[in-house]
N, CA, C and O of each residue as an XYZ file, in Angstrom:
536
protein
N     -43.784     13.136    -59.426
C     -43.691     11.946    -60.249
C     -42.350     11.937    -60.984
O     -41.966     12.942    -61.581
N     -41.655     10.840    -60.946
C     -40.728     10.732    -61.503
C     -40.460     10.490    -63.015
O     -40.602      9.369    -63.504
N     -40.164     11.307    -63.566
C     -39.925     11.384    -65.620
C     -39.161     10.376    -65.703
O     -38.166      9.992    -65.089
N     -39.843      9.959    -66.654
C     -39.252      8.499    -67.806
C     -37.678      8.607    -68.645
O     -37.284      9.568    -69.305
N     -37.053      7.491    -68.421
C     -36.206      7.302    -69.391
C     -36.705      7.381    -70.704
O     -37.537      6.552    -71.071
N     -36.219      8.469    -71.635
C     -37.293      8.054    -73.127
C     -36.146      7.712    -73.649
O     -35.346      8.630    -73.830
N     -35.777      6.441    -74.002
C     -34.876      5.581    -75.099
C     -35.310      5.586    -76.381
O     -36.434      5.091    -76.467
N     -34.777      6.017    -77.592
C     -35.036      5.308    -78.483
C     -33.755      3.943    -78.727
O     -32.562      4.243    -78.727
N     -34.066      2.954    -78.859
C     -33.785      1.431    -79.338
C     -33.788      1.381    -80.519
O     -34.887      1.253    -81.059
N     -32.624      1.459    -81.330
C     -31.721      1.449    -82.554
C     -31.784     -0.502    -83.023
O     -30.809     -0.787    -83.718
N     -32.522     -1.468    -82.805
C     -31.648     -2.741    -82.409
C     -32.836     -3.470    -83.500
O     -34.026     -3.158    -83.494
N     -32.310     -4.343    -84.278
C     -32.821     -5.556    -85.030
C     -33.337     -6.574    -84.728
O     -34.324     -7.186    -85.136
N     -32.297     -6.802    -83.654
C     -32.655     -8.450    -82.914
C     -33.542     -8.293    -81.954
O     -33.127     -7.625    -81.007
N     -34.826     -8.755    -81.862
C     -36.154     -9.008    -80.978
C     -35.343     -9.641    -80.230
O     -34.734     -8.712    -79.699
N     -35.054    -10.280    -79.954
C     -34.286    -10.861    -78.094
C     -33.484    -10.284    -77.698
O     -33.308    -10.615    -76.526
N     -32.569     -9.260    -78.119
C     -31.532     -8.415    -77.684
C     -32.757     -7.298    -77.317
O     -32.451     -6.723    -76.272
N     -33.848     -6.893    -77.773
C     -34.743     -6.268    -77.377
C     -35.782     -6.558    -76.204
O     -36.197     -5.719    -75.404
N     -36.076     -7.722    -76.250
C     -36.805     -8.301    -75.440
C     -35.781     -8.076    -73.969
O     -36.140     -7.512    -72.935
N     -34.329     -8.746    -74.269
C     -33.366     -8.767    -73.231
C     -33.085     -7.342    -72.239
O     -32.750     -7.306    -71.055
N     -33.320     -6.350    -73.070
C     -32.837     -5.250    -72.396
C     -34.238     -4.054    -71.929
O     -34.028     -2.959    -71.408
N     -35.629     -4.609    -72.273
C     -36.158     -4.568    -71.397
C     -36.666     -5.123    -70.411
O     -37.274     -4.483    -69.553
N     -36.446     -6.813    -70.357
C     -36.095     -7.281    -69.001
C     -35.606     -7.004    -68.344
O     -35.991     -7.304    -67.214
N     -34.373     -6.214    -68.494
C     -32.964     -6.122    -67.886
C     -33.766     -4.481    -67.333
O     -33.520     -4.383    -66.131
N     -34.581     -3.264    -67.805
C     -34.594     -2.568    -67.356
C     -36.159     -2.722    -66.410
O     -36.216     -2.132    -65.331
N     -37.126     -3.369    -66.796
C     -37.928     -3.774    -65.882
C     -37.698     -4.402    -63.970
O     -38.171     -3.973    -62.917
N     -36.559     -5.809    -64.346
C     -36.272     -6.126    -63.441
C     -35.255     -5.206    -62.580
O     -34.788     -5.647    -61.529
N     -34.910     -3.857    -63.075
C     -33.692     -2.757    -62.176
C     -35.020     -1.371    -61.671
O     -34.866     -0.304    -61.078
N     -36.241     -2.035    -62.235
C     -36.787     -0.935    -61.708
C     -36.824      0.771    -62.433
O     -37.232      1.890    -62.121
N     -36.341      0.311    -63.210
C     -36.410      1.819    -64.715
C     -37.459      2.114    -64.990
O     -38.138      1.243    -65.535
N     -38.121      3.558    -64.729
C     -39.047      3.973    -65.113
C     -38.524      4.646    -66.839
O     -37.797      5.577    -67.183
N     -39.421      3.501    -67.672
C     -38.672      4.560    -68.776
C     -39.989      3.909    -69.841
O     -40.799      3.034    -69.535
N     -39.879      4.670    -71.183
C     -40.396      4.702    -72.626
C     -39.598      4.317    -73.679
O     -38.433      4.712    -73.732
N     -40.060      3.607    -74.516
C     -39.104      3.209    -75.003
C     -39.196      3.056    -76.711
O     -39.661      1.943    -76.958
N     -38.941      3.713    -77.790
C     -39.300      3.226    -79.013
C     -38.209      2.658    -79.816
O     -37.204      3.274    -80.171
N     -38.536      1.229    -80.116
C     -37.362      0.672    -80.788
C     -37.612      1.036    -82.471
O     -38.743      1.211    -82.923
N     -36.589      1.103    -83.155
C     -36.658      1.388    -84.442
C     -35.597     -0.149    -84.718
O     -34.734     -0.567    -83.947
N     -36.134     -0.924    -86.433
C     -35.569     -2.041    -86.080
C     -34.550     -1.981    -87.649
O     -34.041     -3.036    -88.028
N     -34.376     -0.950    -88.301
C     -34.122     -0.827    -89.430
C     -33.375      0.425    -89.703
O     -33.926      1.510    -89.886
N     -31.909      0.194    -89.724
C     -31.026      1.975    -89.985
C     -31.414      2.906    -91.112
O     -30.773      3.956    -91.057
N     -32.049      2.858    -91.858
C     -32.582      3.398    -92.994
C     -33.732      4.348    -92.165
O     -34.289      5.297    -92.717
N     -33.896      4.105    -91.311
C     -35.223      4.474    -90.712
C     -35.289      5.953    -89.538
O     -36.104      6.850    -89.324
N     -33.996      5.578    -89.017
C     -33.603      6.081    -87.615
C     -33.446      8.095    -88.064
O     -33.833      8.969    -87.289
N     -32.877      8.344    -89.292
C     -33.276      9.865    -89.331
C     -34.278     10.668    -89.275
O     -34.460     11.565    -88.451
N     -35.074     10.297    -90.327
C     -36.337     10.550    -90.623
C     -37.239     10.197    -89.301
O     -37.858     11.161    -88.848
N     -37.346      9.356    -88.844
C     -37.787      9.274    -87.254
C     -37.406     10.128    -86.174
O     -38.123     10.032    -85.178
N     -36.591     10.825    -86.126
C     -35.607     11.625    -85.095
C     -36.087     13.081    -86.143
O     -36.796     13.995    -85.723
N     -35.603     13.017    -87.321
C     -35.921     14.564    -88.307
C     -38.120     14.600    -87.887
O     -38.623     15.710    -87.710
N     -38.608     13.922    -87.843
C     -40.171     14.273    -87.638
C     -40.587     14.395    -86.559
O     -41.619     15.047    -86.396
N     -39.837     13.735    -85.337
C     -40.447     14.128    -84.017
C     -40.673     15.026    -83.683
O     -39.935     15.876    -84.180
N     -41.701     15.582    -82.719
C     -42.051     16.535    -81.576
C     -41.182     16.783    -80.776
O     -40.837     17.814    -80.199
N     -40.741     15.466    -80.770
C     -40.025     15.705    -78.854
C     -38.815     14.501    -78.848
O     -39.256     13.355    -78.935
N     -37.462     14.632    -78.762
C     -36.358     14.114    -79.052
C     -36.024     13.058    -77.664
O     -35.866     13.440    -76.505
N     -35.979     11.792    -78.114
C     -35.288     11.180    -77.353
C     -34.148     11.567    -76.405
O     -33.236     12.239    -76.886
N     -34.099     11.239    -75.188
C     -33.346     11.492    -74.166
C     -31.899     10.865    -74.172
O     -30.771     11.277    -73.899
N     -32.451      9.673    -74.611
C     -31.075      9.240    -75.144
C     -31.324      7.557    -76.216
O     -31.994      6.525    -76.234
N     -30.546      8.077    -76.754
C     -30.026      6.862    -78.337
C     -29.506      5.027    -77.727
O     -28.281      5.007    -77.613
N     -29.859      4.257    -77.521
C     -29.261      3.194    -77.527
C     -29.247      2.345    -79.061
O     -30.270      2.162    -79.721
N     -28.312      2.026    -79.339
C     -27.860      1.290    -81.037
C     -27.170      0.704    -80.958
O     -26.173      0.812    -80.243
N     -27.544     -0.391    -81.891
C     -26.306     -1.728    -82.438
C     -25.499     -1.160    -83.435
O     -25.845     -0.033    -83.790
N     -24.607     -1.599    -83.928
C     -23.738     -1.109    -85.285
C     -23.977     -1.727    -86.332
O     -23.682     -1.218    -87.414
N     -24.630     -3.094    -86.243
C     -24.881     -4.369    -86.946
C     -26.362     -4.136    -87.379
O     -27.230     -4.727    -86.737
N     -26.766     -3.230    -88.531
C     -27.911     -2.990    -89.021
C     -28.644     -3.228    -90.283
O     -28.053     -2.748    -91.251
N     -29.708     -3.799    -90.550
C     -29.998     -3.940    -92.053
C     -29.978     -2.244    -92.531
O     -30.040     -1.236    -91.828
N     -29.873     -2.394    -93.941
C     -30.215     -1.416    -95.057
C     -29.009     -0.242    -94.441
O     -27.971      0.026    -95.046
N     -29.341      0.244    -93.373
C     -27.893      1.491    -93.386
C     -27.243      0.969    -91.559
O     -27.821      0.685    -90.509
N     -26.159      1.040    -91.875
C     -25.366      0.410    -90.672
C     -25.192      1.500    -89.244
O     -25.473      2.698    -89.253
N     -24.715      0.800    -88.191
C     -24.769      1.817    -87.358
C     -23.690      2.792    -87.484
O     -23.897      3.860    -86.910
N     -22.805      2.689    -87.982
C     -21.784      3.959    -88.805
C     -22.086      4.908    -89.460
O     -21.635      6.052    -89.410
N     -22.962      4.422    -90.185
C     -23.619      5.611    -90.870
C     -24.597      6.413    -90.116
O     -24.861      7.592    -90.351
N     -25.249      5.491    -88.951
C     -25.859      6.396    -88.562
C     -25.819      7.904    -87.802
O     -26.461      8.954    -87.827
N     -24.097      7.058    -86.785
C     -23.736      7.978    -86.076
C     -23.141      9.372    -87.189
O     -22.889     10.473    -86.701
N     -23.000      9.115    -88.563
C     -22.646      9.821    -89.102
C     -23.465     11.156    -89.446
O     -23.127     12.334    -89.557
N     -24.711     10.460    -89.572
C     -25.745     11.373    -89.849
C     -25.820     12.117    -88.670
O     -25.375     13.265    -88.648
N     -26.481     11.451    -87.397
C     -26.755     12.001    -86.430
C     -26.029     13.180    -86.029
O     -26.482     14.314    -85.874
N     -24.377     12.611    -85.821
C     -23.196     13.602    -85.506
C     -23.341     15.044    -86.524
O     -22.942     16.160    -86.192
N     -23.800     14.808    -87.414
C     -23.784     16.195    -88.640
C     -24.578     16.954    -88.434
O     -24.281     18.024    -88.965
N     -25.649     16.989    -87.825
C     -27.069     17.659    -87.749
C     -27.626     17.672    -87.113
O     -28.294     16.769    -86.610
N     -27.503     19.382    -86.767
C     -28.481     19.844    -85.192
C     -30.194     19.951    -85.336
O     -31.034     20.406    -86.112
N     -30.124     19.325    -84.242
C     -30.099     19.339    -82.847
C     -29.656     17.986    -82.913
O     -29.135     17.833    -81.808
N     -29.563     17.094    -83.427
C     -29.561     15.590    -83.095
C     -28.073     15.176    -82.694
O     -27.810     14.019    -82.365
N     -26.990     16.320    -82.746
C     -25.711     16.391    -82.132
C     -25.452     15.879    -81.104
O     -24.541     15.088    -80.858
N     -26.600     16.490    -80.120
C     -26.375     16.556    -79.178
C     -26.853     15.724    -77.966
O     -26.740     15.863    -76.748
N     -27.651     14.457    -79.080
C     -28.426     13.622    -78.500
C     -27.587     12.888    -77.827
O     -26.482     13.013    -78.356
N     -27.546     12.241    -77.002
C     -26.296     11.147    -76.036
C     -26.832     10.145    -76.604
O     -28.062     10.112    -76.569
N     -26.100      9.014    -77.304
C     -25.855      7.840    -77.532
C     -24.734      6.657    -77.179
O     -23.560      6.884    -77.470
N     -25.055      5.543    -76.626
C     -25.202      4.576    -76.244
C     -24.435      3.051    -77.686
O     -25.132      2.289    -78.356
N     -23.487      3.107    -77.679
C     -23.413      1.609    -78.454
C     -23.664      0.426    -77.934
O     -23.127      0.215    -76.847
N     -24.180     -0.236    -78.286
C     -24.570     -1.637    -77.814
C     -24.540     -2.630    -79.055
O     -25.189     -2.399    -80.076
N     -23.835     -3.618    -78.911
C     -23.277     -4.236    -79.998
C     -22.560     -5.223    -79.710
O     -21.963     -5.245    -78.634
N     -22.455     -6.367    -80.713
C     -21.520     -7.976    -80.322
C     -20.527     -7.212    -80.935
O     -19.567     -7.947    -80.706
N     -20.156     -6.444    -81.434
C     -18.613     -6.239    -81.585
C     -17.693     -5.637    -80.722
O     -18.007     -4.680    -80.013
N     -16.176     -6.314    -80.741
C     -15.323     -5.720    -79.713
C     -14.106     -5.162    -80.558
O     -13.162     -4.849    -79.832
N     -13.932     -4.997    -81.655
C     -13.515     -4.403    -82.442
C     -12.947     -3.091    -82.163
O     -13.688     -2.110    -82.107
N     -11.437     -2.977    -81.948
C     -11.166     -1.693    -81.444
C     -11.361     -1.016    -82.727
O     -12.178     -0.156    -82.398
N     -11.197     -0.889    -83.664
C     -11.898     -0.218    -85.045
C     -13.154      0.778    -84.725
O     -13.395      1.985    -84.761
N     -13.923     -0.657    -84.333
C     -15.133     -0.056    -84.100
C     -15.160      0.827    -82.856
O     -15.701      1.932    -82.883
N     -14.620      0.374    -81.854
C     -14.795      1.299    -80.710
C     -14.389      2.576    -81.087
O     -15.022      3.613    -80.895
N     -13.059      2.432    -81.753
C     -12.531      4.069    -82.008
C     -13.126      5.062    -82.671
O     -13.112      6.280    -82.491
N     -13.700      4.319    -83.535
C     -14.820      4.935    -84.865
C     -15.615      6.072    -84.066
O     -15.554      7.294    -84.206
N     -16.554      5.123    -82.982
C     -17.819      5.270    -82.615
C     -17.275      6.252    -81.583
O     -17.957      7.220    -81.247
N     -15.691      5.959    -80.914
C     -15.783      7.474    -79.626
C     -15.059      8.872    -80.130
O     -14.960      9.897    -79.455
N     -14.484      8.630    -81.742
C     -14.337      9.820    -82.366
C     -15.554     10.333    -82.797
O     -15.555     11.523    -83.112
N     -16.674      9.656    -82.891
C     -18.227     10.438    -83.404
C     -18.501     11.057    -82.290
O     -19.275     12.009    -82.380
N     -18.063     10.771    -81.210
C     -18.603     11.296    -79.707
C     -19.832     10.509    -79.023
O     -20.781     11.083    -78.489
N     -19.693      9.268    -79.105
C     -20.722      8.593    -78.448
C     -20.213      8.955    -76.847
O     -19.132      9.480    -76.583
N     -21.158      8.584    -75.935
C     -20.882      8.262    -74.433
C     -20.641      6.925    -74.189
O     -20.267      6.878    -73.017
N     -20.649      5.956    -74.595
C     -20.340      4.921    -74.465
C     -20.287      4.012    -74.867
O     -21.439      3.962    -75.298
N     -19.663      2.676    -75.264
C     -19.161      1.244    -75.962
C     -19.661      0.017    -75.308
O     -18.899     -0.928    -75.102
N     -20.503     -0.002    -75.082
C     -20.514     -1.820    -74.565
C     -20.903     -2.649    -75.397
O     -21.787     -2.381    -76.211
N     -20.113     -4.170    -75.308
C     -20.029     -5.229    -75.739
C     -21.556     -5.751    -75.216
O     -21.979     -5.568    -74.075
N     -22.458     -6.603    -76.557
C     -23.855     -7.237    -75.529
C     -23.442     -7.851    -74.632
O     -22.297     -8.294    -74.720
N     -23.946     -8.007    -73.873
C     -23.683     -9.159    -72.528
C     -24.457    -10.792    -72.547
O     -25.684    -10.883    -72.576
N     -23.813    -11.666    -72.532
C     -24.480    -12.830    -72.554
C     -25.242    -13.389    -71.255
O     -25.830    -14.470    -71.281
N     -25.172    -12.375    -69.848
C     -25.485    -13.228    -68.353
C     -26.363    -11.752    -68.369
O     -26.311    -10.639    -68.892
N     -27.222    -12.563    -67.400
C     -28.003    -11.215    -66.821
C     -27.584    -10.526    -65.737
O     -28.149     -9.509    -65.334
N     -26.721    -10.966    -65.288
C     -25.665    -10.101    -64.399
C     -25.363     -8.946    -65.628
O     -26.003     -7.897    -65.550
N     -24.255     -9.144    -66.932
C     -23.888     -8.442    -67.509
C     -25.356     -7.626    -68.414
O     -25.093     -6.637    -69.098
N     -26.485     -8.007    -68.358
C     -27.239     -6.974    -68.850
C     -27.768     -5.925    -67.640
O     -28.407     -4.898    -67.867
N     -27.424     -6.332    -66.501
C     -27.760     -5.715    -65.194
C     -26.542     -4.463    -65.006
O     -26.712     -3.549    -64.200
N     -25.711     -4.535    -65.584
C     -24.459     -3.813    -65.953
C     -24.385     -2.634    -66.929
O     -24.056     -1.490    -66.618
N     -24.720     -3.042    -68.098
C     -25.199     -2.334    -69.184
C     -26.326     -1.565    -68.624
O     -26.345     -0.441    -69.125
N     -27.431     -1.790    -67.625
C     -28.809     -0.873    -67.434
C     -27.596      0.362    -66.303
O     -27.443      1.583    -66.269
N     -27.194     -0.410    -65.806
C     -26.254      0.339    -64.642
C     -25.269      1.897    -65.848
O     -25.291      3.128    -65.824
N     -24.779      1.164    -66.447
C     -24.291      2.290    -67.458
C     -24.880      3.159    -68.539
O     -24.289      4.071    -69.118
N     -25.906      2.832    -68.703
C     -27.316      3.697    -69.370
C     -27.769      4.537    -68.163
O     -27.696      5.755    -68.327
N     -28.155      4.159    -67.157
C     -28.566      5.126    -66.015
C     -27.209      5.842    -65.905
O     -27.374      7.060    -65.829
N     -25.850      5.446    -65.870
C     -25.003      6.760    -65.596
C     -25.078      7.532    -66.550
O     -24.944      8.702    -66.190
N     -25.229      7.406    -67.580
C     -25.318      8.452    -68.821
C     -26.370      9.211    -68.771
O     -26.226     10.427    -68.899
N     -27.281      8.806    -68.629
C     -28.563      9.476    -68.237
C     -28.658     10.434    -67.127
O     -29.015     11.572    -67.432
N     -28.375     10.151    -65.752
C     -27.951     11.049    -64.855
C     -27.080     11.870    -65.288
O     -27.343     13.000    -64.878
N     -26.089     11.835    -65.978
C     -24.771     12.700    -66.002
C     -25.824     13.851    -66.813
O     -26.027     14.912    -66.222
N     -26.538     13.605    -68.281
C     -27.063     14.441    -68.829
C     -27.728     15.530    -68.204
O     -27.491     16.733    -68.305
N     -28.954     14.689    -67.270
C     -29.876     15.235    -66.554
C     -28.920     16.323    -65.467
O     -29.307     17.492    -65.466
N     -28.405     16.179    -65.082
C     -27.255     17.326    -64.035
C     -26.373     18.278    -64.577
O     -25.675     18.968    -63.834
C-alpha cells in the first residue's frame, strides 16, 4: 500500500484550500491533510504532535502571527528544522522570496490563478516530497 502525503496546510483562505485539494485529488495524490487556518496556532500544533508532518505547505499572508514568523519559529527548533516546507502565497516579492530561501524553505511559488498552474504547484510538492523520501 502506498503511504500518504501527510501535509500540514498553513492557509486562511477556504478556496485557496478547497483549490489545492482539487488540484491534488484530480493528480491522483494519495495524501492527508491537516489545514491549520491561523499562524498563532501552527507551533503548538507541530510542538504536541505524535507524529510530524511530512511536509509544511504555508501562505505568508496570516492572521494573528504571519508566515515569517513562522518560518522563524519553525527554523529555531528541533526537530521541526528539519521539516520541508513549501511557500505558497500571492506574493512575488523578491523580499519575500529571499527571506523565506535564507530560512531554508524548499520552495517559493506564486498561487496560481488556472488549474493548469495549480496542476503545477501539485507537480512541485510531489518533487519535494520524493526528493525527501530518497
Amino acid at each position: 500500500m502506498i503511504k500518504p502525503l501527510d501535509i500540514l496546510l498553513v492557509e486562511d483562505d477556504m478556496d485557496d484550500v478547497d483549490l489545492l485539494k482539487d488540484a491534488l485529488n484530480d493528480n491522483n495524490v494519495h495524501y492527508k491533510m491537516k489545514v491549520i487556518m491561523e499562524g498563532d496556532k501552527v507551533y503548538n500544533y507541530l510542538k504536541e504532535s505524535v507524529k510530524l508532518p511530512g511536509i509544511i505547505v504555508m501562505d505568508l499572508n496570516l492572521p494573528k502571527t504571519d508566515g515569517k514568523e513562522i518560518l522563524q519559529e519553525l527554523k529555531s527548533n528541533l526537530p521541526l528544522i528539519d521539516i520541508p516546507i513549501i511557500v505558497l502565497t500571492t506574493s512575488s516579492s523578491r523580499d519575500d522570496i529571499d527571506y523565506c530561501n535564507r530560512m531554508g524553505i524548499r520552495k517559493f511559488i506564486t498561487k496560481p490563478n488556472t488549474i493548469e498552474g495549480w496542476n503545477t504547484t501539485i507537480s512541485s510538492i510531489l518533487d519535494v516530497a520524493s526528493a525527501i523520501q530518497n
